[in-house]
C-alpha positions in Angstrom: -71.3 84.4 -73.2 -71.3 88.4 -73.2 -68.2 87.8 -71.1 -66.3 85.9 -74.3 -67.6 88.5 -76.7 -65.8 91.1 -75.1 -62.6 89.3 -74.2 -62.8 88.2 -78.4 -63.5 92.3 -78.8 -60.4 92.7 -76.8 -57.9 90.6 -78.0 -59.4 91.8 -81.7 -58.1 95.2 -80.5 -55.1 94.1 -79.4 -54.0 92.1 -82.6 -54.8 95.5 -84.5 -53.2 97.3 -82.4 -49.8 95.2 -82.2 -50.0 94.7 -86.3 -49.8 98.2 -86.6 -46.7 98.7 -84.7 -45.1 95.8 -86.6 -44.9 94.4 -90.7 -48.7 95.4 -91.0 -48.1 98.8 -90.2 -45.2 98.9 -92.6 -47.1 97.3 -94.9 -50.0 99.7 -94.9 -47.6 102.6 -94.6 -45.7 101.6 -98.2 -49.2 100.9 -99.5 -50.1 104.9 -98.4 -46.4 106.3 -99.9 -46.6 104.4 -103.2 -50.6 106.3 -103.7 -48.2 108.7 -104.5 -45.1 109.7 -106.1 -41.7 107.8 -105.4 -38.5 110.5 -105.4 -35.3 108.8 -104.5 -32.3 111.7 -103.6 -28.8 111.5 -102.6 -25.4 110.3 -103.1 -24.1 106.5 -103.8 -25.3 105.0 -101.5 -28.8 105.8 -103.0 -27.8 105.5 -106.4 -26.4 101.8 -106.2 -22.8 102.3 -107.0 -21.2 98.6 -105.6 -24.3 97.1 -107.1 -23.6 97.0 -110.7 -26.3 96.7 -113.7 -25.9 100.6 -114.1 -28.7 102.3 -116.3 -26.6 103.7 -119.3 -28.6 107.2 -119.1 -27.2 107.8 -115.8 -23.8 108.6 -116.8 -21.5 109.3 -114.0 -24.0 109.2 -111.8 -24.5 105.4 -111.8 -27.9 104.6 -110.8 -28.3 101.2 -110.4 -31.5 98.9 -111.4 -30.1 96.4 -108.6 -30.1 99.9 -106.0 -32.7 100.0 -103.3 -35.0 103.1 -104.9 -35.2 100.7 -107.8 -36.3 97.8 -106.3 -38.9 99.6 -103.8 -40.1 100.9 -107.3 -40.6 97.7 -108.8 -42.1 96.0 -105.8 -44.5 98.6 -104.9 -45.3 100.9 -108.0 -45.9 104.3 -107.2 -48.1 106.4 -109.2 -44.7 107.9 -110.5 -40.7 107.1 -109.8 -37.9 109.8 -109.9 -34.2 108.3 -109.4 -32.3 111.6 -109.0 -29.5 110.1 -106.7 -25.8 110.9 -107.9 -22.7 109.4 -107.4 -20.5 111.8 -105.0 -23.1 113.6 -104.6 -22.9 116.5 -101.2 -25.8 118.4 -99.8 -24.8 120.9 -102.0 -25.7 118.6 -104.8 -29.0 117.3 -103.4 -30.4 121.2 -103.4 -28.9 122.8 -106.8 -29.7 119.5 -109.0 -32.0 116.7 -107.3 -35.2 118.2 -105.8 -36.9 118.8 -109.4 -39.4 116.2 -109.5 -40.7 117.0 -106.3 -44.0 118.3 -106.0 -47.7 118.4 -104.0 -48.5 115.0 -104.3 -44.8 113.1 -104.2 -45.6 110.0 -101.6 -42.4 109.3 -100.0 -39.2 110.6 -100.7 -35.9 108.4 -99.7 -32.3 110.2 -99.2 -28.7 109.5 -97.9 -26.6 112.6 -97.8 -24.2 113.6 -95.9 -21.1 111.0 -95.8 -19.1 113.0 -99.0 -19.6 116.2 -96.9 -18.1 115.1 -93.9 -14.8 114.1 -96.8 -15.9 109.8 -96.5 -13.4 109.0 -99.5 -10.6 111.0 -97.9 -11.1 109.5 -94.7 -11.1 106.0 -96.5 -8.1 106.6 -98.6 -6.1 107.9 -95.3 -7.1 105.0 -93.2 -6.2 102.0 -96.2 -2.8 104.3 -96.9 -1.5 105.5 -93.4 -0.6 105.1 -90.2 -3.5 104.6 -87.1 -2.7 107.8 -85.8 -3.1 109.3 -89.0 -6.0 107.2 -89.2 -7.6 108.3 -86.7 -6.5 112.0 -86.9 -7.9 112.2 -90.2 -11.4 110.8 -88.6 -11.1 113.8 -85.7 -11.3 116.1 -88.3 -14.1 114.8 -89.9 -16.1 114.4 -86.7 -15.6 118.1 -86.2 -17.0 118.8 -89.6 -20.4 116.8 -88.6 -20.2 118.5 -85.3 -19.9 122.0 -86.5 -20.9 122.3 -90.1 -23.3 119.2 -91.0 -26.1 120.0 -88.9 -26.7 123.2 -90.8 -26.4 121.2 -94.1 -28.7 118.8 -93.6 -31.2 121.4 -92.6 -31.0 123.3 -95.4 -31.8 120.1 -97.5 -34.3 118.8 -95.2 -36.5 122.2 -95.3 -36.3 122.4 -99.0 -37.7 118.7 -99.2 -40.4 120.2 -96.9 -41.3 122.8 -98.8 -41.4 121.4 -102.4 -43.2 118.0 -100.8 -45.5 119.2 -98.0 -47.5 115.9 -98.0 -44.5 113.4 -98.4 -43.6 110.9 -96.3 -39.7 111.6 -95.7 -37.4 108.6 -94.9 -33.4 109.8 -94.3 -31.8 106.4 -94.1 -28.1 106.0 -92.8 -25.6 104.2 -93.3 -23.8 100.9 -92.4 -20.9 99.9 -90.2 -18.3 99.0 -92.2 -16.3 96.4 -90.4 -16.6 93.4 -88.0 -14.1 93.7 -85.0 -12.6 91.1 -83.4 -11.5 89.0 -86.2 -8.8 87.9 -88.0 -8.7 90.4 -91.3 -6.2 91.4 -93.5 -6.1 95.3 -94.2 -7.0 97.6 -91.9 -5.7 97.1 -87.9 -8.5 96.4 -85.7 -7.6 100.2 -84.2 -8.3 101.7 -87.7 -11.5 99.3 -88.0 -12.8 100.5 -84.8 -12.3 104.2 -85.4 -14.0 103.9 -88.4 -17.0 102.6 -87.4 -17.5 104.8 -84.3 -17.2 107.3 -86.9 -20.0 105.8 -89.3 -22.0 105.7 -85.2 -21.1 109.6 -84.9 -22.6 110.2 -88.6 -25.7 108.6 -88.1 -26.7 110.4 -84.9 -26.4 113.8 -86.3 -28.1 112.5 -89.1 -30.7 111.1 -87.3 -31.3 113.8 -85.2 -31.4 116.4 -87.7 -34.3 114.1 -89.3 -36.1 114.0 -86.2 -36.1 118.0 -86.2 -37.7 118.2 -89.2 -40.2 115.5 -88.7 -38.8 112.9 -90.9 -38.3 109.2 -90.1 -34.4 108.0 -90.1 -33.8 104.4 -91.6 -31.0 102.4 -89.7 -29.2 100.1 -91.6 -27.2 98.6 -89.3 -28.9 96.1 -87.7 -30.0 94.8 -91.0 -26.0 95.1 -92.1 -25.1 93.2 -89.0 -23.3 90.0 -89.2 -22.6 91.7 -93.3 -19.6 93.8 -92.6 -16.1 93.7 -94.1 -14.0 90.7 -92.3 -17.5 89.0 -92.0 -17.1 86.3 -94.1 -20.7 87.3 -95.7 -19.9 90.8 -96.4 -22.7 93.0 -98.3 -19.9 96.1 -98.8 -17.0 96.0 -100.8 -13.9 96.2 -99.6 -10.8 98.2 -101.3 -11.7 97.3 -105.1 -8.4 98.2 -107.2 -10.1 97.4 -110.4 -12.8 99.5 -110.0 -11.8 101.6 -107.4 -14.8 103.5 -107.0 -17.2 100.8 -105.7 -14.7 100.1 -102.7 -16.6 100.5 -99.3 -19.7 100.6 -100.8 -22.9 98.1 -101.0 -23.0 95.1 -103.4 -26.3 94.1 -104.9 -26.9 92.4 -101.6 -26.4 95.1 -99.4 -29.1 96.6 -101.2 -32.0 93.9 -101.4 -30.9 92.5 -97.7 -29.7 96.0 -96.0 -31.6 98.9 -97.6 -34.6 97.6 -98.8 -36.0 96.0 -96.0 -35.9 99.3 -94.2 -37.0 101.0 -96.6 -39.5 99.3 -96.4 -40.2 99.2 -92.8 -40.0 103.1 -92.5 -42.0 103.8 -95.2 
């Protein structure tokens, strides 16, 4: 009989245990971030442009009530919500214009920053326009940049995060690969669709391990993007949009519920 109690004890531990490493734990962490403050910083991919429903106030900015800050908002309602992401929006951006409503007791703060920095739309605009080698020499260049320069950047938003949230839980979330390989697709060549997304690969590791530097967790979107790329057939990106040119290569309401949220959510 003692001998069941303690094998019951056991596996009691064990199910704690193993909850807390899984959708408990992320459960209980969200729970923990929304006693708090919610701030959500960065650039589109924050703000929801691709995802439509734009809240007028925004402006240029386009923050988005179908965007992922806004929908962990609604589902978890933190003591207070600040939705300072910006369209186009560089690290520059992030320090002279988003990191107001930070404070003492801000819970969790979200960001993606860095992709306009390392010139994204210029990338995207040689790639749909040119040649593969120009392609591709246009995505050497930028790979420098987040070799040489990015890593600095990101610091210097990082530590002001730091400093103006000491208690915050900090979740730097990347960013999807945009294509599926190995298909039939019209558009890009399967060359310029692979050089891409090693370059979206590149991105996310200096991102990520800048993040880790500072102590923050890093959210990767594409395992939850997977099967959801361009040439999918299910695609949760937008593709080259010539009536609203501005969306192209960017999440659709989708993306943001099925790709960001959830890990969000998770990381939280």
């Amino acid at each position: 009989m003692r001998r069941s109690r303690i094998s019951v004890l056991v596996s009691s531990i064990l199910l704690a245990v193993g909850a807390a490493l899984t959708g408990a734990g992320s459960a209980q962490g969200s729970q923990l971030a929304a006693s708090g403050g919610y701030v959500a910083l960065g650039d589109s991919y924050s703000s929801g442009v691709g995802a439509g429903s734009y809240i007028a106030s925004s402006g240029d900015c386009k923050r988005s009530t179908k965007a992922y800050p806004y929908l962990w908002n609604a589902a978890h309602a933190p003591t207070s919500f600040a939705f300072t992401a910006c369209s186009g929006a560089r690290t520059g951006d992030v320090l002279a214009g988003q990191l107001g409503p930070l404070n003492s007791s801000t819970g969790l703060v979200s960001l993606t920053v860095g992709g306009n920095d390392a010139g994204f739309a210029d990338v995207m605009t040689t790639c749909v326009t040119g040649s593969d080698s120009t392609c591709v020499s246009r995505i050497d260049t930028a790979r420098a940049y987040v070799d040489s320069t990015l890593p600095g950047q990101l610091d210097s938003v990082y530590s002001a995060i730091r400093s103006k949230a000491p208690a915050a839980r900090v979740v730097v979330i990347g960013y999807p690969r945009f294509y599926k390989l190995g298909t039939t697709c019209l558009g890009l060549s399967e060359t310029k669709r692979t050089a891409v997304n090693n370059a979206s690969d590149h991105l996310n590791t200096v991102i990520a391990q800048r993040a880790a530097a500072h102590g923050f967790a890093f959210g990767d979107v594409r395992g939850t993007f997977g099967g959801h790329e361009i040439c999918s057939g299910s695609s949760w990106l937008h593709s080259v949009n010539w009536l609203n040119i501005g969306e192209s290569y960017h999440p659709t309401a989708s993306g943001h519920s099925g790709g960001y949220l959830p890990v969000l959510d998770s990381a939280a």
